[in-house]
C-alpha positions as MATLAB code, in Angstrom:
seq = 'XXXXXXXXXXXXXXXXXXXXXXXXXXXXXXXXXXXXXXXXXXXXXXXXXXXXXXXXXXXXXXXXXXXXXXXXXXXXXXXXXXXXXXXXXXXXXXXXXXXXXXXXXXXXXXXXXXXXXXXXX';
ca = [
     -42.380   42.554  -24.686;
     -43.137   41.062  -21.205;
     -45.702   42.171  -19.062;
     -46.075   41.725  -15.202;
     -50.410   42.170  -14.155;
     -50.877   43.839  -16.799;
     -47.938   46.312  -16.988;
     -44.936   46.370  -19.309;
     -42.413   44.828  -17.352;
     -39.413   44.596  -19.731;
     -38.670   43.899  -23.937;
     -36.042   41.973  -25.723;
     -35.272   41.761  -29.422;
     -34.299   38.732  -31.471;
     -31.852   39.727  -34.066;
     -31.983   37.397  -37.112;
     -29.266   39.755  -39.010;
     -26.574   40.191  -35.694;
     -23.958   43.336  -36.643;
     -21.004   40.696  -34.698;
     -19.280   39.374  -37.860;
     -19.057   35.553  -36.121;
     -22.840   35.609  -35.833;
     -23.324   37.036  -39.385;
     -20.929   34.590  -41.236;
     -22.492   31.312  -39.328;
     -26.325   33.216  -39.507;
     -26.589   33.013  -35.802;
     -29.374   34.850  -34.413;
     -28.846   37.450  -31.458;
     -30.676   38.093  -28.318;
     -30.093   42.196  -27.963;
     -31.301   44.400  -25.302;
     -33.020   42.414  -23.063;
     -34.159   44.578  -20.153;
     -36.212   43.888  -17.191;
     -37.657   47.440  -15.450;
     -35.885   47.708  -11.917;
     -39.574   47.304  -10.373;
     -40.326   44.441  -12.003;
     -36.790   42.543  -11.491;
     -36.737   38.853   -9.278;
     -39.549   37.666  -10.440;
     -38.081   35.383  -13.296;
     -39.277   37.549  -16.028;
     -36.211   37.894  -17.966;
     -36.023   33.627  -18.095;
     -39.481   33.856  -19.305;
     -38.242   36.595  -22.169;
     -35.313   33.890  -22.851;
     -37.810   30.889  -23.314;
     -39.923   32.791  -25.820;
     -36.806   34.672  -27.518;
     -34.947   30.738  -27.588;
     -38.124   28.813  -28.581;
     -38.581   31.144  -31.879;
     -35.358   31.363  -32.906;
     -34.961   27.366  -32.687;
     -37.567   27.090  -35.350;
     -34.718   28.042  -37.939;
     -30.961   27.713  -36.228;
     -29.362   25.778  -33.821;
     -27.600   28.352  -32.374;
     -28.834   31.348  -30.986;
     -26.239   33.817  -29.151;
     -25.908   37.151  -27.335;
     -23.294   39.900  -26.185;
     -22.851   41.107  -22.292;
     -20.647   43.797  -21.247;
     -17.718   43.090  -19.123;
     -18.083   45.588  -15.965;
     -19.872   45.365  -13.154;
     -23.344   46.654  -14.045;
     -23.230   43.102  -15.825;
     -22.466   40.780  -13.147;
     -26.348   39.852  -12.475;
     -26.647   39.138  -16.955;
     -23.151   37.338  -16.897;
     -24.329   34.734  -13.996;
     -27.369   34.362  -15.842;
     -26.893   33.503  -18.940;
     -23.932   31.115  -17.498;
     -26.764   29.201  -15.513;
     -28.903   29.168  -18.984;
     -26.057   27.307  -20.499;
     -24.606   30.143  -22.724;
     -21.079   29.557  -23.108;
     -17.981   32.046  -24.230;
     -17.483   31.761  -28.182;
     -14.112   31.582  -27.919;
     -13.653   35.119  -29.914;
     -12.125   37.267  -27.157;
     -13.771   40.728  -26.398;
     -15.147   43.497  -29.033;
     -15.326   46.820  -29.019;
     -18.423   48.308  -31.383;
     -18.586   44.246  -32.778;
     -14.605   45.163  -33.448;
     -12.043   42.425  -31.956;
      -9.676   43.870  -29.541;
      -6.394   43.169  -30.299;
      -3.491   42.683  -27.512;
      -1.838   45.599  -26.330;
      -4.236   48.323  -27.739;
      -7.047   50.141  -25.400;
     -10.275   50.442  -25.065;
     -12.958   52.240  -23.342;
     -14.404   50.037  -20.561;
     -18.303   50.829  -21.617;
     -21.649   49.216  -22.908;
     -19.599   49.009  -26.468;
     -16.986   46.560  -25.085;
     -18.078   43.366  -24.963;
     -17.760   39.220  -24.666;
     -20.304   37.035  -26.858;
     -21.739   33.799  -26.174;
     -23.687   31.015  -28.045;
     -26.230   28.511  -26.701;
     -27.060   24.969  -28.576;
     -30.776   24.830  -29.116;
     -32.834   21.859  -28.825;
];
């Protein structure tokens, strides 16, 4: 949890057992959730949430990684974790932690997603 003068500002979680099967198979721990309240947004809390969330889980992996959605509502998450050095693993996009295969749909929601990984120090 992350608070802002004394107010809860915004939570994350840290998922040591991720449901996306990459992330199970190599035991790569997950960043989930992470939300910053609109109030409390632009003032750097979610890359303070990110320090904490990547500093713990470096204690046991070398990886950490994280899904983002792939419309709009996203774009200020998908810039961000680019600038924190997360980087596309190369899976292609999932649907409920499903790959999606060429030529079927989808629903474009919060279920359809890209995942990334970050090397840890």
């Amino acid at each position: 949890m992350a608070f802002y003068e004394d107010q809860l500002a915004g939570c994350c979680h840290l998922l040591y057992e991720s449901k996306y099967p990459f992330f199970q198979s190599d035991n790569i721990p997950e960043i989930n959730d992470l939300n910053v309240f609109p109030e409390f947004r632009r003032k750097g809390i979610a890359s303070k949430l990110f320090d904490e969330i990547e500093s713990i889980a470096a204690t046991t992996s070398k990886y950490i990684g994280l899904g983002v959605g792939l419309y709009k509502d996203y774009g200020n998450a998908q810039m961000m974790y680019g600038n924190r050095g997360y980087v596309m693993d190369g899976k292609g996009m999932t649907y409920s932690n499903i790959q999606v295969q060429p030529g079927h749909s989808v629903m474009v929601d919060d279920e359809l997603l890209i995942y990334l990984v970050k090397e840890l120090n």
